[in-house]
C-alpha positions as CSV (number, residue, x, y, z in Angstrom):
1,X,-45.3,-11.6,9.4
2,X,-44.1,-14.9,11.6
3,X,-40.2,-14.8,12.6
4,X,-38.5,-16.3,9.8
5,X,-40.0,-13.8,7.3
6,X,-39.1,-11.3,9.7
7,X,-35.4,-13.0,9.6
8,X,-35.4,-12.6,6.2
9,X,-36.1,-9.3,6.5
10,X,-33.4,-8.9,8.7
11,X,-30.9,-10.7,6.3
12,X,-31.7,-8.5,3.3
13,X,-30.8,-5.2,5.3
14,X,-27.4,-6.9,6.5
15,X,-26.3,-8.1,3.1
16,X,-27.1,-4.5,1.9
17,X,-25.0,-3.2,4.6
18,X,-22.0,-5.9,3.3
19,X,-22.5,-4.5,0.0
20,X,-21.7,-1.3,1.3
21,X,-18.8,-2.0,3.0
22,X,-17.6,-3.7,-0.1
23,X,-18.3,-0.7,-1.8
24,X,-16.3,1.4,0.1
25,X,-13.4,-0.8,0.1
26,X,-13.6,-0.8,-3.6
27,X,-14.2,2.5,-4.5
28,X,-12.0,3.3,-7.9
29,X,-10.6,6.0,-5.7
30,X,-9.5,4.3,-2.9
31,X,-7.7,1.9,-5.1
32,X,-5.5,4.4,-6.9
33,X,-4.8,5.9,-3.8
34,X,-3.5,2.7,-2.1
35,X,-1.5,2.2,-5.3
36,X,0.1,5.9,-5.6
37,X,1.0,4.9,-1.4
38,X,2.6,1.8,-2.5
39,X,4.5,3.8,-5.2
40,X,6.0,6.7,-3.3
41,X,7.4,4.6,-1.3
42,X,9.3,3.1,-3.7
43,X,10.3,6.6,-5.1
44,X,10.8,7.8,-1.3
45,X,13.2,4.8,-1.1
46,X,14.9,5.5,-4.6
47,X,15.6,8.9,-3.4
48,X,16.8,7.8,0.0
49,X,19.4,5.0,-2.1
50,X,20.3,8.1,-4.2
51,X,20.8,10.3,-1.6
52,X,23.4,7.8,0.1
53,X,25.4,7.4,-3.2
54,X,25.8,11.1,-3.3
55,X,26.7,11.1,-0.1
56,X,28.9,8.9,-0.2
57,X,30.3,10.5,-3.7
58,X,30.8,13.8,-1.8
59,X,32.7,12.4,0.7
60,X,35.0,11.0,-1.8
61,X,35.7,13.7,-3.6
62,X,36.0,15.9,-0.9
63,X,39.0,13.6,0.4
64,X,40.2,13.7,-3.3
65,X,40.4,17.6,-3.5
66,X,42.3,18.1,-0.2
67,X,44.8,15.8,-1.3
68,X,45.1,17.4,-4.2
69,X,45.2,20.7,-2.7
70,X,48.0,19.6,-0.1
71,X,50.1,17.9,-2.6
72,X,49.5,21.2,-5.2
73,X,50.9,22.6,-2.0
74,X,53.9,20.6,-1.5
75,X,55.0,20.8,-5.1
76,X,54.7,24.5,-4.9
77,X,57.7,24.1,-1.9
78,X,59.2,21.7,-3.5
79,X,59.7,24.0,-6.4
80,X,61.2,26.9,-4.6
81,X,63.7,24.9,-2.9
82,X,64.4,23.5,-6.4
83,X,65.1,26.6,-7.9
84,X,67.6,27.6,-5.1
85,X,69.3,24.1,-5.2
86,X,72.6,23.5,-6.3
87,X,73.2,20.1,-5.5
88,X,72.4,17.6,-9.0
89,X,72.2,14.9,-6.9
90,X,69.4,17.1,-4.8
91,X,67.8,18.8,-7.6
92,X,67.2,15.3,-9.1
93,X,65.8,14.1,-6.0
94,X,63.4,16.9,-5.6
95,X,62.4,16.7,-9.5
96,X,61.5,13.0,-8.6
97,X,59.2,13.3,-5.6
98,X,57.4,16.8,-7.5
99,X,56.8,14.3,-10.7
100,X,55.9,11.2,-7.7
101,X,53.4,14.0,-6.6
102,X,52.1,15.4,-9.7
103,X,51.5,11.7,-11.1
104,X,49.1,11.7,-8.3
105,X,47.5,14.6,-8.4
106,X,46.4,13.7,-12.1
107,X,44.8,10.9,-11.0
108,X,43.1,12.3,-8.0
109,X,42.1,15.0,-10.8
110,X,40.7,12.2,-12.7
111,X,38.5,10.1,-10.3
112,X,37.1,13.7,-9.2
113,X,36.2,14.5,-13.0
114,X,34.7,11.2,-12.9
115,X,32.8,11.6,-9.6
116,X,31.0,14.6,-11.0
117,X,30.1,13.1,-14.3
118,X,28.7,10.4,-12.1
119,X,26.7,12.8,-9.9
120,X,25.0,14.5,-13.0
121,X,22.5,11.6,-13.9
122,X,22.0,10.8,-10.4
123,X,21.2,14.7,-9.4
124,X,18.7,14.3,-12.8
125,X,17.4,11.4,-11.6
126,X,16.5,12.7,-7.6
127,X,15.0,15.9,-9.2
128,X,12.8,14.0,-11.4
129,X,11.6,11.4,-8.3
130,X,11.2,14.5,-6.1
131,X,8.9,16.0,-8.8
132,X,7.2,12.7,-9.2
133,X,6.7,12.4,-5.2
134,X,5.4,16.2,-4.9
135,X,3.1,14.7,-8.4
136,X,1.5,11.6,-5.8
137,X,1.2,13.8,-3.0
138,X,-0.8,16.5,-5.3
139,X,-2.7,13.8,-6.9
140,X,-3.4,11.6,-3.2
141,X,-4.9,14.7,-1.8
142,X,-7.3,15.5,-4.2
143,X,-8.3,11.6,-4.2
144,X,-8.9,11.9,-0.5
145,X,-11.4,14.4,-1.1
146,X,-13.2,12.6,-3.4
147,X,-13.1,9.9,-1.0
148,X,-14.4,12.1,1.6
149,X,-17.0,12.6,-0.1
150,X,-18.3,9.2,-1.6
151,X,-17.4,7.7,1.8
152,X,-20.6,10.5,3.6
153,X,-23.2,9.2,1.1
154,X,-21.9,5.7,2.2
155,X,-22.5,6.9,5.5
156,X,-25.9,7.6,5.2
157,X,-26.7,5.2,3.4
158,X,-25.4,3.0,6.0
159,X,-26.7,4.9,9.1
160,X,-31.0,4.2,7.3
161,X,-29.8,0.9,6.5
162,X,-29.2,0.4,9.8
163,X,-32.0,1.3,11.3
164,X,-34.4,-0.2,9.3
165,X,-32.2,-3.3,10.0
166,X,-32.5,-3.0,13.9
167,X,-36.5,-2.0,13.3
168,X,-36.4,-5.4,11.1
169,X,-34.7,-7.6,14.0
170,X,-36.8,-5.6,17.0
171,X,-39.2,-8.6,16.5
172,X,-36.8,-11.5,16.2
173,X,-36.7,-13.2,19.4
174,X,-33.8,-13.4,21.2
175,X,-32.6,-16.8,21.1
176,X,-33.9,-17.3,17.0
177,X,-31.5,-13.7,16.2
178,X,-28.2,-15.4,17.8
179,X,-28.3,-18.7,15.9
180,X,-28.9,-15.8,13.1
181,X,-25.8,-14.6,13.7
182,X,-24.2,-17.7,13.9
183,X,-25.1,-19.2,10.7
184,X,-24.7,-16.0,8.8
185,X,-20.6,-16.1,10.2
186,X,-20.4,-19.3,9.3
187,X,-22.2,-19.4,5.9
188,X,-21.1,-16.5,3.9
189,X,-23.3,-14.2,5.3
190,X,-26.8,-16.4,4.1
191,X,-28.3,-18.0,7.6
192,X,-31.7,-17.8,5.4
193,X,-31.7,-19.4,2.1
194,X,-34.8,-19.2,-0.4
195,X,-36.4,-22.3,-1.5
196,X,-36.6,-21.8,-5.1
197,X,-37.8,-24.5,-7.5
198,X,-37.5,-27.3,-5.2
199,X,-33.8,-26.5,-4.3
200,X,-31.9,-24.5,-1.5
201,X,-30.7,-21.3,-2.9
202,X,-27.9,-21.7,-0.1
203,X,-26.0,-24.9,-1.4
204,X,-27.9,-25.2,-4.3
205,X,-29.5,-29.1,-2.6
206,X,-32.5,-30.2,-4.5
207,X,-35.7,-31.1,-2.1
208,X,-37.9,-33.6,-2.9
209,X,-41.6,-33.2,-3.1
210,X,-41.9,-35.3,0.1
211,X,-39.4,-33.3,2.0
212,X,-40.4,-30.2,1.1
213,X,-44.7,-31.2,2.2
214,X,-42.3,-32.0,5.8
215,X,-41.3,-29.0,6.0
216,X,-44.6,-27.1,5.1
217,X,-46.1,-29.5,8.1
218,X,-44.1,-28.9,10.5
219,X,-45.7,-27.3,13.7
220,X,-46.0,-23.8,14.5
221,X,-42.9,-22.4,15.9
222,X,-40.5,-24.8,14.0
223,X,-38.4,-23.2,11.5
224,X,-37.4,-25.6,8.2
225,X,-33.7,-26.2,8.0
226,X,-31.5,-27.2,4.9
227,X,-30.2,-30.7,5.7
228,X,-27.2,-30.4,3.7
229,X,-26.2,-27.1,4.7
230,X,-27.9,-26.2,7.8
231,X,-29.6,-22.5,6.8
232,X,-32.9,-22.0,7.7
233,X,-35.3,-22.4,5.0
234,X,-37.5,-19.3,3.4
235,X,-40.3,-21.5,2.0
């Protein structure tokens, strides 16, 4: 086996090692799982946004129902000093500012009732996001362990690939295995195309019958080369 056929060699156990790596980064499972990430945290931030409202709802009402409490509180003294009042003018004065109050109140009362209608949906809704987020967690662990597993038998498939690859290139001299490397990072991954039915199986160039009897002659230790594309040529 002369080097170029050794290269080749060489080339088939490296795009089987890219096939693996593109198999593990496709894997159905991986997928789902990088999709269930993306949607927690959407439903993570949902809650979060949901949480704030409340938050901010609570503190509202809160404020509401001590007012209301301190002005229940006030009309309650107002009252008994209307009930030992004598004075009309006084007794209407104090009638005004316990109506003033109560008028209020009723609205405080209000905006309260309406703060916990409000809160009811949006209590529903954080339950049923928490529920889904405990749902991706539950599902995301039991995809990793799947994963776990098809990502060993990539591992040994990819631990004998690679040594039959470094057996393959043991060979290779030196210098011929770094402009390897070179055109295989620039090319695709193909620094050795196939010569099949007259054309480069690289860039697809057709070779004439003249170009290709070149090629065959050149001298021992020369190594064909695609013109159009520059891969070294499997003849």
């Amino acid at each position: 086996m002369n080097d170029l056929d050794q290269l080749f060699a060489v080339q088939h156990h490296d795009t089987v090692l890219d096939q693996l790596t593109f198999r593990r980064a496709s894997l159905p499972d991986r997928l789902e799982l990088a999709q269930l990430a993306e949607r927690r945290r959407v439903v993570i931030a949902e809650v979060a946004r949901i949480d704030r409202e409340l938050a901010s709802m609570a503190s509202r009402q809160a404020q509401l129902e001590d007012d209301v409490n301190q002005s229940a509180a006030k009309q309650a003294g107002l009252r008994r000093k209307l009930a030992t009042g004598s004075v009309l003018r006084e007794i209407e004065a104090l009638q005004h500012e316990i109506d003033g109050l109560h008028e209020r109140q009723v609205v405080w009362e209000d905006e309260i009732f309406d703060l916990m209608e409000r809160g009811e949906p949006l209590e529903a809704e954080r339950a049923a996001l928490t529920a889904e987020a405990t749902a991706l967690d539950d599902r995301a662990d039991a995809l990793r362990s799947s994963l776990a597993e098809a990502d060993g038998a990539i591992d040994a498939e990819e631990r004998a690939e690679r040594i039959a690859r470094d057996l393959a290139a043991e060979p290779v001299p030196v210098g011929l295995m770094a402009r390897y490397e070179k055109l295989r990072a620039r090319l695709g991954g193909v620094a050795v195309a196939l010569v099949t039915h007259g054309h480069c199986s690289g860039c697809n160039l057709a070779l004439s019958t003249m170009e290709l009897e070149q090629l065959r002659a050149l001298p021992a230790g020369a190594l064909p080369e695609c013109e159009q594309c520059g891969r070294l040529l499997h003849l």
